[in-house]
N, C-alpha and C positions, 0 to 999 in steps of 0.2 A: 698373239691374237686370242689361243684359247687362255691364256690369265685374262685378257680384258674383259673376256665374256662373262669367266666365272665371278670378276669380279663386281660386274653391271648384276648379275644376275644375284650376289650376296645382297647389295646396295637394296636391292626390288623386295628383296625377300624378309628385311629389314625393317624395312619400310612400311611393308605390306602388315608384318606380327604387330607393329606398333600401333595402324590403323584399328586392327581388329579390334584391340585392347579400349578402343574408345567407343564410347558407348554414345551411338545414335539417339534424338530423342525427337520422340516421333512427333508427326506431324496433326496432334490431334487437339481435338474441340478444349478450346480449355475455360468455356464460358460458363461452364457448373462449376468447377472451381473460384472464382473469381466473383461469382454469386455466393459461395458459400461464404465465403469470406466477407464480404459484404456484409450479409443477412448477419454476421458473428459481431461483427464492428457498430452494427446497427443496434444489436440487441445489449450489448455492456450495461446502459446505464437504464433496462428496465429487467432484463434477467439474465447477469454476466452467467449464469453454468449454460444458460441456451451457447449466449458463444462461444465455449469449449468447446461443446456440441460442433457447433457448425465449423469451426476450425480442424477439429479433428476430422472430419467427413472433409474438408480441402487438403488438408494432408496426406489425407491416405490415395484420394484420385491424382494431389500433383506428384508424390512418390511414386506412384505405379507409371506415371509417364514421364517422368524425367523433368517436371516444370519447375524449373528454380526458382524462377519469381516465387510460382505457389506456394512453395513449400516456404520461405521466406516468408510469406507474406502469411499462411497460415498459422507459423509458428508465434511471428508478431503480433497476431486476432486472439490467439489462445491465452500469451502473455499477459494479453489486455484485460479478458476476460478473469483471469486467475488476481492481475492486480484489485480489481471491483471485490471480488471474495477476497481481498487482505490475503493471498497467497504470493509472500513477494520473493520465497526462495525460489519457488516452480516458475514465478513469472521471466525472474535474473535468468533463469535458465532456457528459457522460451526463446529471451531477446538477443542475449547471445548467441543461440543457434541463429535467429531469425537475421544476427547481423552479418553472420559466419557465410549464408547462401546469397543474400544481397551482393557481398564480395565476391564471392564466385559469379555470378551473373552480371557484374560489374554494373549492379541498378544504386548509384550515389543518392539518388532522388527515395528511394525506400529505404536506403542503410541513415538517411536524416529523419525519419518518423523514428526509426527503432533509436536514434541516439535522443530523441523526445520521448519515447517511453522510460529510457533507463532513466535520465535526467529527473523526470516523476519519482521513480523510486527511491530516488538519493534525497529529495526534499526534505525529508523527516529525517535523513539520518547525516548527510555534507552536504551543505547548501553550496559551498564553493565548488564542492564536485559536481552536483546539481548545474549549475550555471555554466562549467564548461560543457556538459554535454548539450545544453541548452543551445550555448553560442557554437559548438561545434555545428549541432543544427540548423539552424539559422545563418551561417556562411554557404551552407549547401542549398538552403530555400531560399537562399537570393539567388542564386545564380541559375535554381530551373524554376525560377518565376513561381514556386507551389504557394501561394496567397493564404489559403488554408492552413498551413502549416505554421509561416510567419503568423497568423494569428492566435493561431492555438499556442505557441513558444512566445509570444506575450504577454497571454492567461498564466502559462507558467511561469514566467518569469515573476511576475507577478505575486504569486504564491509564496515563492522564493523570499521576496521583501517582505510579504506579507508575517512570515515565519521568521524572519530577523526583526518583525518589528518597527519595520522603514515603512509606517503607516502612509506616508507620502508618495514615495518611490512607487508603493503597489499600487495605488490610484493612480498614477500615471498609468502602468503598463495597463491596469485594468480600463479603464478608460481607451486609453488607445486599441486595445485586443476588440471592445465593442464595438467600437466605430467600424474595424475592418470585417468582425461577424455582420452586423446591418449590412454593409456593401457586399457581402460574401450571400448572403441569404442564408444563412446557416440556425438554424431554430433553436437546435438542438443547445451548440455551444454556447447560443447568445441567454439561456438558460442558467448557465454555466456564471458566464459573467454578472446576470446580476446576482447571480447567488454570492459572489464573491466581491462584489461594490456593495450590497448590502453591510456583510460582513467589516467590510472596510469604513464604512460610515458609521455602523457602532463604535470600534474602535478611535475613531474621528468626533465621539460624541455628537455625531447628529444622528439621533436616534427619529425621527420623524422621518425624516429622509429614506433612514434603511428600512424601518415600516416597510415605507410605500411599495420601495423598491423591491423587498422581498415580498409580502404578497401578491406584488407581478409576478414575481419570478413561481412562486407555488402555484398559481392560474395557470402558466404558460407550462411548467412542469406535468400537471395534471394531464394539462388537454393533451403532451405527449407521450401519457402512459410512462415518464422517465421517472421511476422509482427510485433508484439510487441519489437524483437530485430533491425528489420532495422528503426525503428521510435527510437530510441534510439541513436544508430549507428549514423544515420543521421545525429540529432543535432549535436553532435559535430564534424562530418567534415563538416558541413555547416559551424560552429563557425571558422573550420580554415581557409579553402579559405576565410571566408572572413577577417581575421586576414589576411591571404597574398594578400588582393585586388584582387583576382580572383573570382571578382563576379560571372562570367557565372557557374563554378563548384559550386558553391556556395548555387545558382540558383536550379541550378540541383537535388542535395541532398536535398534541403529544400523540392522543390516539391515531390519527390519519398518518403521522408520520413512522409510527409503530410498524400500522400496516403494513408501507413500505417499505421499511428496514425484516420486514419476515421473509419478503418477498424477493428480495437481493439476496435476502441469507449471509448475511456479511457480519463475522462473530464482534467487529468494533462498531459497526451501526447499533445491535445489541445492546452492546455494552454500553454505549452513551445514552442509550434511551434508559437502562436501568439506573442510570447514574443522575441523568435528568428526571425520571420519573418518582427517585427520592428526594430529589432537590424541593420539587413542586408540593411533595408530601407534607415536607417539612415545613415548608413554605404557608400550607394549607393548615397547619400545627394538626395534622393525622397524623400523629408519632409512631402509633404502632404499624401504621402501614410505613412510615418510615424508616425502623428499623428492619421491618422485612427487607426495604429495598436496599439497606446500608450491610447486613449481614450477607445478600447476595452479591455486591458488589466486594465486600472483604474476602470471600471465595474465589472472586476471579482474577482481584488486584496481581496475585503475586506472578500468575500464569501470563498474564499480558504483560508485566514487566518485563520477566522473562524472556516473553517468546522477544519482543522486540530487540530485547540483547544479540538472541540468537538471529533474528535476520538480520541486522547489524552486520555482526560474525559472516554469516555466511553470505552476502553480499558483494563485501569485501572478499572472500576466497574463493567465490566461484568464479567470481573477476579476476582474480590471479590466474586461478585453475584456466579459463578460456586461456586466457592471453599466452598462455604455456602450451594447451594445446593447437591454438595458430603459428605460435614458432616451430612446432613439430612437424604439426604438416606442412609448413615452407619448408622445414629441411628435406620430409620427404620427396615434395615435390621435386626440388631440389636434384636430389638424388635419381629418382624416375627419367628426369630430362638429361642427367649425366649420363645415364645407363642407357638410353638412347642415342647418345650422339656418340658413345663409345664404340656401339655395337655400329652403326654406321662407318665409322672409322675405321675399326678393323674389317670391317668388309672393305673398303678402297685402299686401306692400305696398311696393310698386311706387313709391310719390313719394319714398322714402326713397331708392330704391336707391342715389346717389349717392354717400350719404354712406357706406352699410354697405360698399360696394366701397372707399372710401378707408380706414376702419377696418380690412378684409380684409389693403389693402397693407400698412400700418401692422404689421399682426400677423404676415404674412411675412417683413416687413423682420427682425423682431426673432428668430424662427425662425430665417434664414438667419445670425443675426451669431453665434445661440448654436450652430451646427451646423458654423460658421466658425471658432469659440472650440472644437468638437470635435476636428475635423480636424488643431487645432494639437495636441490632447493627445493626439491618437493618434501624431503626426507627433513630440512628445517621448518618449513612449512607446515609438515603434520605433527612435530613439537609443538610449535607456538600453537597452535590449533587446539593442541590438547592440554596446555597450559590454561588456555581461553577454557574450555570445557573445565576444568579444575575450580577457576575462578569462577565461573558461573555456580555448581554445587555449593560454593559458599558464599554468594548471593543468597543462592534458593533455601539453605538454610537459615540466613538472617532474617529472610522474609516469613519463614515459618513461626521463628522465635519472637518474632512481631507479631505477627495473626493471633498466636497463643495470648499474648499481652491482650491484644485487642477484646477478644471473647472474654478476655477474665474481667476486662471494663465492663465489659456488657453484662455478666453475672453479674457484679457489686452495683451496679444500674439497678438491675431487676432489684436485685434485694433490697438495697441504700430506697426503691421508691416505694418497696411493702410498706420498710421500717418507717418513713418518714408521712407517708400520707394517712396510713390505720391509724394512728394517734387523732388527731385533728379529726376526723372523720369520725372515730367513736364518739368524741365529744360532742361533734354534732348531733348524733343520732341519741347522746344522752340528755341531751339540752332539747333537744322533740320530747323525747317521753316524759320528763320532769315539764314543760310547758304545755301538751297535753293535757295531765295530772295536777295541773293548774300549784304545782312546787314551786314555782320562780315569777319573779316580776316577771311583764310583758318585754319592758322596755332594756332591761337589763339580761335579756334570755336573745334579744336580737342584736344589744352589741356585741356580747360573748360568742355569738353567733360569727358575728361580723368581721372580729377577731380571727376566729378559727379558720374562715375562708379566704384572708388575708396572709393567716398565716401559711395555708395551702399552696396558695398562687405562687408568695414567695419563693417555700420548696420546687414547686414546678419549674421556675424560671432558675435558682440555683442548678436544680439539675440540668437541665438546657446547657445552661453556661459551663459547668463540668465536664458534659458528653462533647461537650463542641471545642473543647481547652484540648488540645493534643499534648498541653508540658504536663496535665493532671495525671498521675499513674495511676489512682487510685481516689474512691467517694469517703 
């Protein structure tokens, strides 16, 4: 009788450490969270640092009370927001978390948006990877009916084609994504879409069409304050006025769209505005403001190569990295729940113990050889890693030995148009004072005239054609 007792009484007491161990999560307001989150998700595409902002302020309230959703869903808001500022290492890392607590709160229906943000990020770099995260998505938004979702993974899908090229295939998707925004009521994204039907019909050569369509989409962007869409927008009707020599509109969309892109603070919005604001320069034959814009743009070329390599890189390895760190914690969970139902056991039954502790060993043994078999692949892992880092320094040196090149065109530019236009130009100016001085026929002082300025235009256009020849080394 008294074993039976002690042994009910081990059983309780077992039972009881194991309770403690788990951590209650209270039972509190969780509507300022879920607001914040919101207000973060809202603000992306007129000032994604507000929604770090407000993601971080949902994180820190759903951490202090245990809210999984929140902290998931915060991490996802932050991601999103970090995506808009072009931060796609910090975002990977955001989404990952973000899809690490989805799983633990067993929310399917949130761990299908975060496999819709990764799927974005992979667009620019595996489109085939892209599309599976996409249709992974999209098998879980059919099945809890999220409508929103299925239409936003349309849009991307979309993009996907878009970015291979399949000018066709993404008019479908885009097409179809707006129909279900219209029926959704969603302003925002339907923004979105025509921004990207626009797009699509240039490519499709109906340029009247995407007009139309994009200065809807710039009206409808405006009245929503969505900044990150009218810098978008922009470019490319700035690209077409001035394809049609209508500078002044031209003009106009560059600056409004400028605005916006200051306003995102997004360093590739920047970048394309400098890159199109020399375009138009050149366009305009402003050459020297063209070269300002072409010499800033040679300063930045090599660092946005770059960096793009390096989020590539790292992409891919913090996607290894997760996926190493969730087999870890299965294992350890793993282990917790064995160390549980052990201690249970040897409380009930105690003649055994012997053997359950040999079994114990046994099963740490084989833990330890597979965490041993880890260590080697993380230990391969930071080779290749740093092979990649090697490889990159001589990128980064090729690109410098190019830049060098490039500037030294630009000096023989500068010189090659002293040496070539002073000539012609004195002559002019001696062909004034000798016709002045009444020294030269009238009519024979205006051909020579005529001449010289012929001869001018010619060098100008030679040089054009020179600066614009990339097989030229040299004037």
């Amino acid at each position: 009788m008294k074993n039976r007792y002690l042994t009910f009484f081990l059983i309780l007491l077992s039972v009881g450490a194991y309770a403690q161990g788990v951590r209650e999560i209270p039972q509190a307001d969780t509507s300022e969270i879920i607001m914040f989150n919101k207000n973060g998700y809202n603000s992306r595409l007129t000032k994604p640092a507000e929604t770090i902002e407000y993601a971080n302020k949902a994180l820190a309230l759903a951490q202090k009370i245990g809210y999984l959703n929140g902290i998931a869903e915060a991490y996802r808001i932050r991601g999103i927001g970090e995506y808009y500022l072009n931060k796609f290492d910090t975002a990977i890392s955001d989404y990952l978390d973000a899809a690490n607590y989805f799983e633990k709160s067993n929310n399917q229906s949130g761990r299908a948006k975060v496999d819709n943000n990764i799927g974005n990020l992979y667009i620019g770099v595996d489109y085939e990877k892209a599309l599976d995260y996409f249709n992974k998505a999209e098998a879980i938004a059919e099945i809890t009916h999220d409508n929103q979702l299925i239409a936003s993974l349309n849009l991307n899908i979309g993009n996907v084609y878009y970015n291979k090229n399949s000018f066709n295939q993404a008019l479908k998707y885009y097409t179809l994504s707006q129909q279900q925004f219209i029926k959704l009521n969603n302003k925002v994204l339907l923004v979105q879409c025509l921004q990207d039907l626009g797009a699509i019909y240039i490519k499709l050569n109906q340029t009247d069409t995407a007009k139309k369509i994009l200065l809807e989409a710039n009206k409808a962007a405006k009245a929503q304050d969505l900044n990150s869409s009218v810098a978008n927008i922009n470019l490319v009707l700035t690209d077409m006025f001035k394809k049609e020599r209508n500078f002044p509109e031209a003009e106009k969309y560059l600056k409004e769209g400028l605005l916006s892109a200051q306003l995102v603070n997004n360093d590739k919005y920047l970048y394309d505005y400098d890159k199109t604001s020399y375009e138009l320069a050149f366009a305009e034959k402003n050459y020297q403001k063209a070269i300002t814009y072409l010499q800033k743009l040679f300063d930045q070329d090599s660092v946005t190569y770059n960096s793009n390599i390096k989020t590539k890189t790292i992409l891919a390895f913090k996607e290894q990295t997760h996926q190493r760190e969730v087999e870890m914690t299965a294992i350890k969970t793993a282990q917790t729940t064995q160390r549980f139902w052990l201690l249970a056991i040897v409380a009930g039954l105690l003649l055994v113990v012997v053997g359950l502790l040999t079994s114990n060993v046994r099963r740490k043994a084989t833990t330890n050889a597979k965490l041993t078999e880890l260590n080697n692949e993380v230990s391969r892992q930071k080779d290749n890693l740093d092979r990649i880092n090697h490889h990159l320094e001589e990128i980064i040196d090729e690109r410098t030995r190019d830049l060098q090149v490039k500037n030294k065109k630009l000096s023989e530019y500068s010189s090659y148009l002293s040496h070539q236009i002073r000539g012609p130009i004195a002559t002019l100016k001696g062909l004034m004072n000798l016709e002045k001085e009444g020294l030269v026929d009238k009519t024979e002082c205006i051909n020579m005239m005529d001449k010289c300025v012929s001869e001018i235009d010619e060098k100008i256009i030679e040089m054009s054609d020179m600066l614009h020849d990339p097989g030229k080394s040299s004037f």
